[in-house]
Structures are given as C-alpha cells and as structure tokens.
C-alpha positions as CSV (number, residue, x, y, z in Angstrom):
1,X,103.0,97.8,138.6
2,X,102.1,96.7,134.9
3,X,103.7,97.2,131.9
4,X,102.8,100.0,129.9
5,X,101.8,98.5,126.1
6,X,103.4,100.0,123.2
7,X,101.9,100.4,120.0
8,X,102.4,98.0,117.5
9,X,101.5,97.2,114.1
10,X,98.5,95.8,113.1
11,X,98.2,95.9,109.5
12,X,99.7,98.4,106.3
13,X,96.3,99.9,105.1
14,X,96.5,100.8,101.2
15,X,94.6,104.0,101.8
16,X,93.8,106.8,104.7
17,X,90.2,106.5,104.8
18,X,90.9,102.7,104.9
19,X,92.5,103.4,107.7
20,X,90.1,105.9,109.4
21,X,87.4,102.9,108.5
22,X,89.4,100.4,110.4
23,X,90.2,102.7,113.5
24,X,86.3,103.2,113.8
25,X,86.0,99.6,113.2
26,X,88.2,98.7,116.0
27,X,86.9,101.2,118.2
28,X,83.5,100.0,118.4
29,X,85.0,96.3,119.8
30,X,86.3,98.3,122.5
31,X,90.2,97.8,120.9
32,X,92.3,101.8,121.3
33,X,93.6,102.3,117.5
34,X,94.9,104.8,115.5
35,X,97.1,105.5,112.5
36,X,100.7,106.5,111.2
37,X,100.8,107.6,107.6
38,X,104.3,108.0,105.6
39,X,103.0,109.7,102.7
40,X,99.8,111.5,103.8
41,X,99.3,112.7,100.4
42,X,97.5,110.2,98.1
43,X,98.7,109.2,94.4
44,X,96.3,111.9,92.7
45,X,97.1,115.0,95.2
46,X,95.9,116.0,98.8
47,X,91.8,115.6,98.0
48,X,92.5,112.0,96.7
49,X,91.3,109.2,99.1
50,X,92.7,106.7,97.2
51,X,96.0,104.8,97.5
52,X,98.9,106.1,99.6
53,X,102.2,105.3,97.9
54,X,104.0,103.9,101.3
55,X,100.8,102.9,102.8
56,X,99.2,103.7,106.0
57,X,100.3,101.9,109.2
58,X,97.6,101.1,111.5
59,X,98.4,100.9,115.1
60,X,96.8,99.4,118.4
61,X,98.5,98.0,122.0
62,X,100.8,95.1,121.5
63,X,98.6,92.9,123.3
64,X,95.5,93.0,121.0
65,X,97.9,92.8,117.6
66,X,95.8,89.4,117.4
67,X,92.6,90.6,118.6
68,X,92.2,93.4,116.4
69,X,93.4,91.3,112.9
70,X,90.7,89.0,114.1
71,X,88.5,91.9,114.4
72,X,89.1,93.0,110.9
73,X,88.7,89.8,109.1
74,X,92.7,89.7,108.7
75,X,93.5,86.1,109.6
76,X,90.6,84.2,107.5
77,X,92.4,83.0,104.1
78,X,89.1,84.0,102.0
79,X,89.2,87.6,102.8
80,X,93.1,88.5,103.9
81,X,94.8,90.6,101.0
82,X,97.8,90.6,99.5
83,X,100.9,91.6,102.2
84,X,101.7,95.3,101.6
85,X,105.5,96.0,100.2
86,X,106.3,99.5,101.9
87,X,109.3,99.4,99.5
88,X,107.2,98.6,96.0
C-alpha cells in the first residue's frame, strides 16, 4: 500500500489570478494543483485582481514540490522573485 501525498506548498502567489495562472500552468505538465487564499479579497475590494494582502498559497502533492517550482520557472536565479513575507 502507498502513501497517500499530502499537499504541500509550492510557492506564496502575490495575487489570485496569479494563482489561477499557475494552477493552469501546472496542470498542463500533468502536475494536480490548486490554491489556498487567506485573504480572498484583494487590496482594492472583491473585483480587484490585484495583490492579496496575505498572499495566495499554491498547493500541489509533496512529491512534485520540486517539479512544479521547476515547472514555473521558480528555481532559476534570473527569474525567481523576491520570497513573500505572509507577515509584512
């Protein structure tokens, strides 16, 4: 019998439809992702896609932390933003 994975964090997202792009992202390489956000409700009110104040967590199966940061251009130096601070 194996293991069931858990979800895990992959990355903070600074926005929903960041996140929604990255799910969609990830699902097209064939990695299960989804998304936990704290504050649903952006900066500027409900309609606003823009910044969410605690960020958005997005989520895939322990395993493929790795795979999916690789998938999303998270690793490489020349493209990986700042860390997120959930407490700024």
């Amino acid at each position: 019998m194996t293991e069931r994975a858990h979800w895990a964090r992959a990355t903070t997202c600074r926005s929903i439809l960041e996140a929604e792009l990255s799910v969609q992202s990830l699902e097209a390489a064939g990695i299960p992702a989804r998304f936990r956000a704290h504050d649903a409700v952006g900066v500027f009110g409900p309609g606003f896609q823009g910044t969410v104040p605690r960020g958005v967590d997005l989520l895939v199966p322990s395993p493929l932390v790795q795979e999916a940061r690789e998938v999303l251009g998270l690793d490489d130096p020349q493209t990986t933003p700042p860390p997120h601070d959930p407490a700024a």
